[in-house]
Biopython code that builds the backbone (N, CA, C, O; Angstrom):
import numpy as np
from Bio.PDB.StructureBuilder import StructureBuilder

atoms = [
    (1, "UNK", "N", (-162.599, 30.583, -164.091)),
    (1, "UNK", "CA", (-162.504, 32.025, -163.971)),
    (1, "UNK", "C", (-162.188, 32.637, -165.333)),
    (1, "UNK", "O", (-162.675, 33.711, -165.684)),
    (2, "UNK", "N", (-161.446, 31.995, -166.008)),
    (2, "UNK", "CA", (-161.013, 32.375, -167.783)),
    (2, "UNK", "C", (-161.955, 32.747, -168.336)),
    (2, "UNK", "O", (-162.069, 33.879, -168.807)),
    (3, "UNK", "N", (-162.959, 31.699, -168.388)),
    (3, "UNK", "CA", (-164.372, 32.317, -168.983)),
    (3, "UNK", "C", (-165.210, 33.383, -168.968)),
    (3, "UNK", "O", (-165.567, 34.215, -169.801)),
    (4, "UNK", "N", (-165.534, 33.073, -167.353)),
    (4, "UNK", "CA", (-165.973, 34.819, -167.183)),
    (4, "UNK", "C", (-165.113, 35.990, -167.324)),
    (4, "UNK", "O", (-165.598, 37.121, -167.360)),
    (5, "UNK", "N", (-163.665, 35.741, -167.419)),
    (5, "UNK", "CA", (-163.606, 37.164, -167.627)),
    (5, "UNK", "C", (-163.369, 37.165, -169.110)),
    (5, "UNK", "O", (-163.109, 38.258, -169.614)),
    (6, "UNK", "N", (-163.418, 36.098, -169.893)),
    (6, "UNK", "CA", (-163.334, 36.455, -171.345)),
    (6, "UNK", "C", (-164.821, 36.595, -171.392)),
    (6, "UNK", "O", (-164.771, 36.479, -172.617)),
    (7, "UNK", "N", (-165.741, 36.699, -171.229)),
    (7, "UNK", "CA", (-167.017, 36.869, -170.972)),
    (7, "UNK", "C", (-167.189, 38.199, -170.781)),
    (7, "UNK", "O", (-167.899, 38.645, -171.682)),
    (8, "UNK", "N", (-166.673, 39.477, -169.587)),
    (8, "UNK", "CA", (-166.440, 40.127, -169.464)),
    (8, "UNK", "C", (-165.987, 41.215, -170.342)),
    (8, "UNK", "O", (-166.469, 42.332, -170.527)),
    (9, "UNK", "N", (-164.685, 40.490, -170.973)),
    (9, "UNK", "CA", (-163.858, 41.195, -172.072)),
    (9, "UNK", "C", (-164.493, 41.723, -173.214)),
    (9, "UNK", "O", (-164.058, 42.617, -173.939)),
    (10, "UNK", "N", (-166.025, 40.832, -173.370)),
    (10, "UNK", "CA", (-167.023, 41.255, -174.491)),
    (10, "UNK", "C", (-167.834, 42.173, -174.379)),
    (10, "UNK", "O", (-168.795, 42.373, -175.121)),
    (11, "UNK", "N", (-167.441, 42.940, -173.242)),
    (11, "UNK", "CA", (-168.184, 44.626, -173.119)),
    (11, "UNK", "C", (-167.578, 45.320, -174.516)),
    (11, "UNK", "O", (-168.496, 45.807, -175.175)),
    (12, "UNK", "N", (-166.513, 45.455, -175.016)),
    (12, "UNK", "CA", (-166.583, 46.487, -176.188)),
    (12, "UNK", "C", (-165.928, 47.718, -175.472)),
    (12, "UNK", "O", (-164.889, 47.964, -174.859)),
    (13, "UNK", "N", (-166.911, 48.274, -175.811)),
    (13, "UNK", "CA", (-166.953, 49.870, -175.688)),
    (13, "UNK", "C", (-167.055, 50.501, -174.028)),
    (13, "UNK", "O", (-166.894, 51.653, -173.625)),
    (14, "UNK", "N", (-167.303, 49.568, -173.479)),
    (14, "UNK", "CA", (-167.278, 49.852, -171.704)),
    (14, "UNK", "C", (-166.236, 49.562, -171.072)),
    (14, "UNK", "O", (-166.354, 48.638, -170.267)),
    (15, "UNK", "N", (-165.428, 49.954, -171.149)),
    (15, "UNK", "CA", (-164.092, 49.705, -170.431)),
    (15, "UNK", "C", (-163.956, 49.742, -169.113)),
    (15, "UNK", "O", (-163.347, 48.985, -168.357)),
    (16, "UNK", "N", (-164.667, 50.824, -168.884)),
    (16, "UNK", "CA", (-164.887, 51.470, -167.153)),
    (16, "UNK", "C", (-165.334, 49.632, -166.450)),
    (16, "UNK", "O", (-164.939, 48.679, -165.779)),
    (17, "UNK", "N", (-166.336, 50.146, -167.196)),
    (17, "UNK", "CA", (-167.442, 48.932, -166.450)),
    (17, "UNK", "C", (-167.053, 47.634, -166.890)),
    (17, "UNK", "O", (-167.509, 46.635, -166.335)),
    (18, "UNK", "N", (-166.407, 47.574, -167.653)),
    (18, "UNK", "CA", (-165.551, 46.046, -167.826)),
    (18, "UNK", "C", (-164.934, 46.060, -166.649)),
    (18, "UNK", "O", (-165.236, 45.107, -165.930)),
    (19, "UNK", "N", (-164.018, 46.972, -166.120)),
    (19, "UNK", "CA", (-163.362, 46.687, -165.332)),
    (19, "UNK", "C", (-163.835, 46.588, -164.010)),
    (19, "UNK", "O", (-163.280, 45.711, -163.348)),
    (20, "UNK", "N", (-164.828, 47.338, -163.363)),
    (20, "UNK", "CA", (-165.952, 47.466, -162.303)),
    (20, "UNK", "C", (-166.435, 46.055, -162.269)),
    (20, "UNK", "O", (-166.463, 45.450, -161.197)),
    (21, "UNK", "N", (-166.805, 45.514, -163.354)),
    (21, "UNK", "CA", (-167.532, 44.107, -162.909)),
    (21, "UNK", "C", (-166.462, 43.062, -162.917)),
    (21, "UNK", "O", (-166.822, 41.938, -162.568)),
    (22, "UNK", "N", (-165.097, 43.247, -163.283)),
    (22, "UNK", "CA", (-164.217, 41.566, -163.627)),
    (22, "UNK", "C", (-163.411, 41.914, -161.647)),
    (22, "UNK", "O", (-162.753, 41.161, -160.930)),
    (23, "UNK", "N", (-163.796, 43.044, -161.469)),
    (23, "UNK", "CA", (-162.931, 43.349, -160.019)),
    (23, "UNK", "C", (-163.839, 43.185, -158.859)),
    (23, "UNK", "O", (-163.278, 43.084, -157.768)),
    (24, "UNK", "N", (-165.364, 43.129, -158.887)),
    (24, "UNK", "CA", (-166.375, 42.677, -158.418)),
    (24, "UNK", "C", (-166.353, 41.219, -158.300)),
    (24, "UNK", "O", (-166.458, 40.614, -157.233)),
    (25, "UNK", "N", (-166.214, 40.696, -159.439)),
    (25, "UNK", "CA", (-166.531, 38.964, -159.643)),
    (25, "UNK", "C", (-165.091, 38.844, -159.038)),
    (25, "UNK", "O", (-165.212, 38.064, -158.093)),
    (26, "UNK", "N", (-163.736, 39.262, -159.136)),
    (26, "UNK", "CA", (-162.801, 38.878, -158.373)),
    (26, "UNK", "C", (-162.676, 38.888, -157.025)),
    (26, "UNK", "O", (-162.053, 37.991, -156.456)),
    (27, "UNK", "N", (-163.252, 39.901, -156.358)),
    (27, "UNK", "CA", (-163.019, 40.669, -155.024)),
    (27, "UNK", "C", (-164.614, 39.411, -154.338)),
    (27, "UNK", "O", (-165.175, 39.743, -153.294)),
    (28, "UNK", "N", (-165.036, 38.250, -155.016)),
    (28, "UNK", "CA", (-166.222, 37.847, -154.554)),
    (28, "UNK", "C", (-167.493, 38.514, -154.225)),
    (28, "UNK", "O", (-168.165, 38.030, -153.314)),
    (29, "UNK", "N", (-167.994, 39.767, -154.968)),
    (29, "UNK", "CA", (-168.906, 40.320, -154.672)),
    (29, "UNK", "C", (-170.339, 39.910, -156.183)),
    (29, "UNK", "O", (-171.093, 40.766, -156.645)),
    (30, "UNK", "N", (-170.317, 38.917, -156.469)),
    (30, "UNK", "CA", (-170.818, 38.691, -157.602)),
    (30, "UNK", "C", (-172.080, 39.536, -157.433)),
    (30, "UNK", "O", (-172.022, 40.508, -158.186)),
    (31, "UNK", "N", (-173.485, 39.498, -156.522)),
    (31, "UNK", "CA", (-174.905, 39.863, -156.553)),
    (31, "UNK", "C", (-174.635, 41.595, -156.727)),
    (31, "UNK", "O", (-175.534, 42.396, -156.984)),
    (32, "UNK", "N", (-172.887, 42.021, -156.479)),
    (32, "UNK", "CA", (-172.978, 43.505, -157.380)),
    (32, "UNK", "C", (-173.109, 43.786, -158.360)),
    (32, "UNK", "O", (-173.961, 44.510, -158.875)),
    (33, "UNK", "N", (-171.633, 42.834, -159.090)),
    (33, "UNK", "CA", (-171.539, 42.637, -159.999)),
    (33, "UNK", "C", (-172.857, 42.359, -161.585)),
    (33, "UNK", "O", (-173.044, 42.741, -162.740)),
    (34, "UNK", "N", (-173.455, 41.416, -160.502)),
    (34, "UNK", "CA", (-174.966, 41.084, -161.823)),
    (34, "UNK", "C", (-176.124, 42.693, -161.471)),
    (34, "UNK", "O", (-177.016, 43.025, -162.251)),
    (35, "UNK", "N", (-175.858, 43.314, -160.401)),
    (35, "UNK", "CA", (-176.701, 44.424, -160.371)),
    (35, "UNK", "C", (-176.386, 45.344, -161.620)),
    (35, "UNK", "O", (-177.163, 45.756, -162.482)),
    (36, "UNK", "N", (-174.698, 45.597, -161.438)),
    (36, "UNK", "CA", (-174.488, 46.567, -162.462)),
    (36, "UNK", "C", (-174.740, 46.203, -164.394)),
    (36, "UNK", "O", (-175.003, 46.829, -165.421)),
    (37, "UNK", "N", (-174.448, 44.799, -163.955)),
    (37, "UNK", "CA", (-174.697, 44.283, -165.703)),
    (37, "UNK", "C", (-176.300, 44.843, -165.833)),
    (37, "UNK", "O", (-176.507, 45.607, -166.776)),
    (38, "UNK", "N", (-177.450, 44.511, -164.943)),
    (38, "UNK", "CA", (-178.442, 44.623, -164.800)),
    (38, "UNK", "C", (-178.724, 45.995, -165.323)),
    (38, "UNK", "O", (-179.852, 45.935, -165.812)),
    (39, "UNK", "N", (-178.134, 47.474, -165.485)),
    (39, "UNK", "CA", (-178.037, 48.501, -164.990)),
    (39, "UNK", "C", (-177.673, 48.688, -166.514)),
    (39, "UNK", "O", (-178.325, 49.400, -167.278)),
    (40, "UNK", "N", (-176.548, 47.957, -166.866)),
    (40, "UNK", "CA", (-176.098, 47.998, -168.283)),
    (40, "UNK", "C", (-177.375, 47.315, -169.081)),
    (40, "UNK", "O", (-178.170, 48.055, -169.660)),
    (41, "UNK", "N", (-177.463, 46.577, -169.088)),
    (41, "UNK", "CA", (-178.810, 46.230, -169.788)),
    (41, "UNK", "C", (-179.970, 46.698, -170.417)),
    (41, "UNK", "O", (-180.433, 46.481, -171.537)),
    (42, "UNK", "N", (-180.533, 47.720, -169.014)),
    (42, "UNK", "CA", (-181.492, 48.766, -169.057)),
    (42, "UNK", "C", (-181.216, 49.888, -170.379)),
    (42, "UNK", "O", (-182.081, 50.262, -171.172)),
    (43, "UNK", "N", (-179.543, 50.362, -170.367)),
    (43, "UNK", "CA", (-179.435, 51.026, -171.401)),
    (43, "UNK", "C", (-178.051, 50.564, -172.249)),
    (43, "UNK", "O", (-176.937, 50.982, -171.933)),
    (44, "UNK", "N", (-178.245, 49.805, -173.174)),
    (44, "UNK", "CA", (-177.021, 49.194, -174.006)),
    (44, "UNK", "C", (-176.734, 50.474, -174.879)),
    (44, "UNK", "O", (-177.401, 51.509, -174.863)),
    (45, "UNK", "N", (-175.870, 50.273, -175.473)),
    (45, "UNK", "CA", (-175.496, 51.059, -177.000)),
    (45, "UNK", "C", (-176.353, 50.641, -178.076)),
    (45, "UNK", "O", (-176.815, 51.463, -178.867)),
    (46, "UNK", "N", (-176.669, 49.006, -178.177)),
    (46, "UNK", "CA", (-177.365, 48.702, -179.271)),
    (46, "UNK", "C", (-177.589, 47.677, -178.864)),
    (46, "UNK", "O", (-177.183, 47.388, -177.739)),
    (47, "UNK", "N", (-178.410, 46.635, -179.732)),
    (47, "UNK", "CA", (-178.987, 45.467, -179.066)),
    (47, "UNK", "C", (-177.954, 44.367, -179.435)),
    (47, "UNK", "O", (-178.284, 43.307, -178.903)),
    (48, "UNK", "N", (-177.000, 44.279, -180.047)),
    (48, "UNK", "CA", (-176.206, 43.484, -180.345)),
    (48, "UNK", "C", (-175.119, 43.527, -178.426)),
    (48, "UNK", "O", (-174.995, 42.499, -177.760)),
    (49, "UNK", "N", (-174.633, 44.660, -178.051)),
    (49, "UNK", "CA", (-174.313, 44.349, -176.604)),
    (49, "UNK", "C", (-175.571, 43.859, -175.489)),
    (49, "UNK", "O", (-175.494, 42.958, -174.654)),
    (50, "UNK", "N", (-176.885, 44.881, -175.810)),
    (50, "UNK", "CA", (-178.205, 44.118, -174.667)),
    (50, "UNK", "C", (-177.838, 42.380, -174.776)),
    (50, "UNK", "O", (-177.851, 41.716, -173.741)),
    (51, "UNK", "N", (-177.535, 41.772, -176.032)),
    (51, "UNK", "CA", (-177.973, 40.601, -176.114)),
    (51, "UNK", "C", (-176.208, 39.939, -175.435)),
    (51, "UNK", "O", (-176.269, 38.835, -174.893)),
    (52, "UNK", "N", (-175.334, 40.359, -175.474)),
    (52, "UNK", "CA", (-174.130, 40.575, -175.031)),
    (52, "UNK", "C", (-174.399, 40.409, -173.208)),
    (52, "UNK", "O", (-174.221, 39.464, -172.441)),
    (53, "UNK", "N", (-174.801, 41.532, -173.049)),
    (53, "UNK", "CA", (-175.044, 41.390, -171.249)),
    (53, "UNK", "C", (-175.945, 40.348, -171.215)),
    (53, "UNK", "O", (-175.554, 39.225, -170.897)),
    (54, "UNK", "N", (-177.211, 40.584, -171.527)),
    (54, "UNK", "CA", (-178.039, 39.220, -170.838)),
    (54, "UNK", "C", (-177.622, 37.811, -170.866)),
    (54, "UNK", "O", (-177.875, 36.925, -170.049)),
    (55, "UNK", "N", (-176.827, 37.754, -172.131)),
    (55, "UNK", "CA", (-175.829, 36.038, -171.729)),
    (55, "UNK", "C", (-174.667, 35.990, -170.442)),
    (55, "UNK", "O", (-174.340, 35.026, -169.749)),
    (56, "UNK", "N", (-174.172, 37.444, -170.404)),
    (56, "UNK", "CA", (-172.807, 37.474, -169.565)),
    (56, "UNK", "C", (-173.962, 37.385, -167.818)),
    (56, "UNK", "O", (-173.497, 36.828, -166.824)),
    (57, "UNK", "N", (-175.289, 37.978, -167.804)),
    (57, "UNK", "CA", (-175.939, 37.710, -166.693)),
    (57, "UNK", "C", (-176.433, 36.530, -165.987)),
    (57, "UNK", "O", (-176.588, 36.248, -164.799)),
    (58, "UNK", "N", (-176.706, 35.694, -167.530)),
    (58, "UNK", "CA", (-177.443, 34.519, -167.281)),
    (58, "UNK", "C", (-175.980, 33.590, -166.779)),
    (58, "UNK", "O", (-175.928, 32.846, -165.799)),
    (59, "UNK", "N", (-174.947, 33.857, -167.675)),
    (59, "UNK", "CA", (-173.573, 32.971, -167.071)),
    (59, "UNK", "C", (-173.390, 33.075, -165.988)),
    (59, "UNK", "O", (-173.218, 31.955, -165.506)),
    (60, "UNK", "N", (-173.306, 34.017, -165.103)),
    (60, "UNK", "CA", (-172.707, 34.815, -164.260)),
    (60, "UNK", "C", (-174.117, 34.054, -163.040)),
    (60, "UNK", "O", (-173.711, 33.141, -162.320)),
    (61, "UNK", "N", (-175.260, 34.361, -162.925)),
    (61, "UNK", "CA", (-176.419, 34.031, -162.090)),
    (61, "UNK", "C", (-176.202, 32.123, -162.199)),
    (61, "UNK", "O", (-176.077, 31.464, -161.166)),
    (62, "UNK", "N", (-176.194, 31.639, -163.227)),
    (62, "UNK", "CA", (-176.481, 30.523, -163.215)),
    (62, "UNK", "C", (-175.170, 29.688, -162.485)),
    (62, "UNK", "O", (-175.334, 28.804, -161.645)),
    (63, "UNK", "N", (-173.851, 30.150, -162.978)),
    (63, "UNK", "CA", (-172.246, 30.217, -161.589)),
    (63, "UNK", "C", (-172.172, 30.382, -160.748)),
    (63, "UNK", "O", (-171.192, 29.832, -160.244)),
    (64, "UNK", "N", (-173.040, 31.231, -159.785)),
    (64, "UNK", "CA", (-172.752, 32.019, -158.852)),
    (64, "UNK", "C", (-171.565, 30.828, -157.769)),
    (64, "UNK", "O", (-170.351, 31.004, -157.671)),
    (65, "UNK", "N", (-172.148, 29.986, -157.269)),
    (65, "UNK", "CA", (-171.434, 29.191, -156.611)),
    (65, "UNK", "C", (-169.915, 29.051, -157.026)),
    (65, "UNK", "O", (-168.984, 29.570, -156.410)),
    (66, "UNK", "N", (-169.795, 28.208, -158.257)),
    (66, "UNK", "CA", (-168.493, 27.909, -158.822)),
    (66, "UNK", "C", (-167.893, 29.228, -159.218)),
    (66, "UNK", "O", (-166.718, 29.110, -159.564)),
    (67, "UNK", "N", (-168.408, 30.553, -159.270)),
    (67, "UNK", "CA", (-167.150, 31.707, -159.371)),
    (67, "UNK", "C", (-166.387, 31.976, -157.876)),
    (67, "UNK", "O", (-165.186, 31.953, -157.609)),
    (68, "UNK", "N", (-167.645, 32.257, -156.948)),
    (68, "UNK", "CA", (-167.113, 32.351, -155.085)),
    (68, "UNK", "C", (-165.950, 31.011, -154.991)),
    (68, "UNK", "O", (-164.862, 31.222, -154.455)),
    (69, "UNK", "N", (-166.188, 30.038, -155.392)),
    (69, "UNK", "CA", (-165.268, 28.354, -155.409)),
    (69, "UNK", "C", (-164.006, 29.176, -155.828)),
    (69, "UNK", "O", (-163.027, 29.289, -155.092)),
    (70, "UNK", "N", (-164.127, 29.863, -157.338)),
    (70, "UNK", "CA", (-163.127, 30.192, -157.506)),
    (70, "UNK", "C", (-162.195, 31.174, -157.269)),
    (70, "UNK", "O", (-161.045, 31.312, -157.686)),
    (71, "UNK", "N", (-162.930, 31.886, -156.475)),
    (71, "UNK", "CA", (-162.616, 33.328, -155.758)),
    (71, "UNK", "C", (-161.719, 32.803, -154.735)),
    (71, "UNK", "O", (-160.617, 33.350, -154.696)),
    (72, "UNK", "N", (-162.005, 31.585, -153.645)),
    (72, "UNK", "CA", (-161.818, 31.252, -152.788)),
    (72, "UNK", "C", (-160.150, 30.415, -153.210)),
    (72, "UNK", "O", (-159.135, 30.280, -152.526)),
    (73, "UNK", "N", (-160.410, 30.073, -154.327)),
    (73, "UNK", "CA", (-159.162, 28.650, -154.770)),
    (73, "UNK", "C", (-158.006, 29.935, -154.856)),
    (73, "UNK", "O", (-156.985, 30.039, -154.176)),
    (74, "UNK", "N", (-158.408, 30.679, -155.698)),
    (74, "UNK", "CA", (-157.148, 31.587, -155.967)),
    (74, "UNK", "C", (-156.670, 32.779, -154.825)),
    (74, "UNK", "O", (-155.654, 33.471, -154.887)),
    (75, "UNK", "N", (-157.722, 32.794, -153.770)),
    (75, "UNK", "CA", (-156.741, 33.429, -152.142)),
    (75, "UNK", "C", (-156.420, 32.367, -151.894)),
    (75, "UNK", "O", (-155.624, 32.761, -151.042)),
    (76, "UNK", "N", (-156.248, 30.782, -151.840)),
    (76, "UNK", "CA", (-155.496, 29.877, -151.406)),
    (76, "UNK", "C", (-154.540, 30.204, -152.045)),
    (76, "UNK", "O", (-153.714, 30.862, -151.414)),
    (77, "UNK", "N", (-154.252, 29.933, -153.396)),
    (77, "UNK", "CA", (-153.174, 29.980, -154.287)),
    (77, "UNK", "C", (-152.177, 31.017, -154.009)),
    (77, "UNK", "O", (-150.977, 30.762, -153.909)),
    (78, "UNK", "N", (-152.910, 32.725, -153.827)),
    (78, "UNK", "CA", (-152.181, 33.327, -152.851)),
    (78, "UNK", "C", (-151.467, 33.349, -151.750)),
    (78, "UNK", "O", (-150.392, 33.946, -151.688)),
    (79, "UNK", "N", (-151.923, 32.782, -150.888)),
    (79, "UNK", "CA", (-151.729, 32.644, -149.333)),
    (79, "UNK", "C", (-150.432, 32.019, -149.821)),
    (79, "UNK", "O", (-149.337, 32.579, -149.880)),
    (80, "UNK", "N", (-150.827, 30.365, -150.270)),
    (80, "UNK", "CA", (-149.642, 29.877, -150.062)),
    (80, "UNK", "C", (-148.232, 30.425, -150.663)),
    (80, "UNK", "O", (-147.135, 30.274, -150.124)),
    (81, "UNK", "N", (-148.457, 31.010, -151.740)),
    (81, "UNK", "CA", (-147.204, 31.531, -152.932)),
    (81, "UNK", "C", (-146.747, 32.250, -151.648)),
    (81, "UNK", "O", (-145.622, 31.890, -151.301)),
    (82, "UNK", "N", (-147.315, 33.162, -150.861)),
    (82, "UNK", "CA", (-146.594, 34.212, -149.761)),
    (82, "UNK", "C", (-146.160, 33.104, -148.803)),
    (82, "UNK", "O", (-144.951, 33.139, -148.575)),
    (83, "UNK", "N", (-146.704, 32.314, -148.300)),
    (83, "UNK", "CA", (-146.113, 31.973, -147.067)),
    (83, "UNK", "C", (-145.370, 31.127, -147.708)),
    (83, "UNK", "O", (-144.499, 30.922, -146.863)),
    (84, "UNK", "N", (-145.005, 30.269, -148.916)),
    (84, "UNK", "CA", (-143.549, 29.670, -149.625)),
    (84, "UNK", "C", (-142.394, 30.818, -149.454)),
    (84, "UNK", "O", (-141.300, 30.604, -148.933)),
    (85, "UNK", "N", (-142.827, 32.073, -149.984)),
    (85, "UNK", "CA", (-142.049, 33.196, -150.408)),
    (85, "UNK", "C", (-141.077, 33.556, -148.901)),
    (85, "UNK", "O", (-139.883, 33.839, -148.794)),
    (86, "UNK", "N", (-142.048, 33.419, -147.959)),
    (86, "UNK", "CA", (-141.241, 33.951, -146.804)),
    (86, "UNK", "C", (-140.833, 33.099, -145.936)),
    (86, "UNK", "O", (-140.197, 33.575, -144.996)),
    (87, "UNK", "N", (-141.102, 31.281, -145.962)),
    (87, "UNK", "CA", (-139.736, 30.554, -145.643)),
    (87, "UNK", "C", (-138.592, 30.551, -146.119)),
    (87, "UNK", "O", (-137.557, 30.522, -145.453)),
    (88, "UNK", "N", (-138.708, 30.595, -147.818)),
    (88, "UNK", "CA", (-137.475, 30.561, -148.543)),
    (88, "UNK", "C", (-136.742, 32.121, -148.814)),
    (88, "UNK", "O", (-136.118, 32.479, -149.813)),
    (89, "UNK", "N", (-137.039, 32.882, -147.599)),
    (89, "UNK", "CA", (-135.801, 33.914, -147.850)),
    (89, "UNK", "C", (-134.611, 34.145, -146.987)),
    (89, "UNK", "O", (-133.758, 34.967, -147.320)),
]
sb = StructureBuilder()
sb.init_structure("model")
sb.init_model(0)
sb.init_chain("A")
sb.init_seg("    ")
for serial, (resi, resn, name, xyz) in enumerate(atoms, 1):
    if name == "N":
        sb.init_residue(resn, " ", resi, " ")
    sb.init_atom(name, np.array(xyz, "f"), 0.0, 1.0, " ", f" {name:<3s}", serial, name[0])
structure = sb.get_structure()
């Protein structure tokens, strides 16, 4: 998960949409997520980010599986931290 969102983090100048897509790929909605990069693509700032998104797309499409894996590991990781939290009070 580190990766993609340091992957992510290499939007720059899109902050909005940095954050729109690392809360997408978190929330397990990835085929949004690559829509909107898709969307970014169409119109970059310059070709130094176009070439920026189309790697963060190709990462992102070619993962798809192992990000949902990891979507899934870290609501475990959740779950349990809460249900530790509320035997031991």
């Amino acid at each position: 998960m580190s990766s993609k969102a340091g992957e992510v983090q290499n939007l720059g100048r899109r902050k909005e949409e940095q954050k729109t897509i690392k809360d997408l790929l978190l929330s397990d909605q990835t085929d949004k997520a690559l829509s909107k990069i898709e969307q970014m693509i169409r119109a970059p700032y310059d070709l130094k980010e176009k070439d920026n998104l189309t790697k963060l797309y190709t990462y992102i499409s070619r993962n798809h599986q192992g990000i949902a894996n990891q979507v899934i590991l870290k609501d475990q990781e959740i779950q349990a931290n809460r249900s530790y939290r509320v035997k031991h009070q």
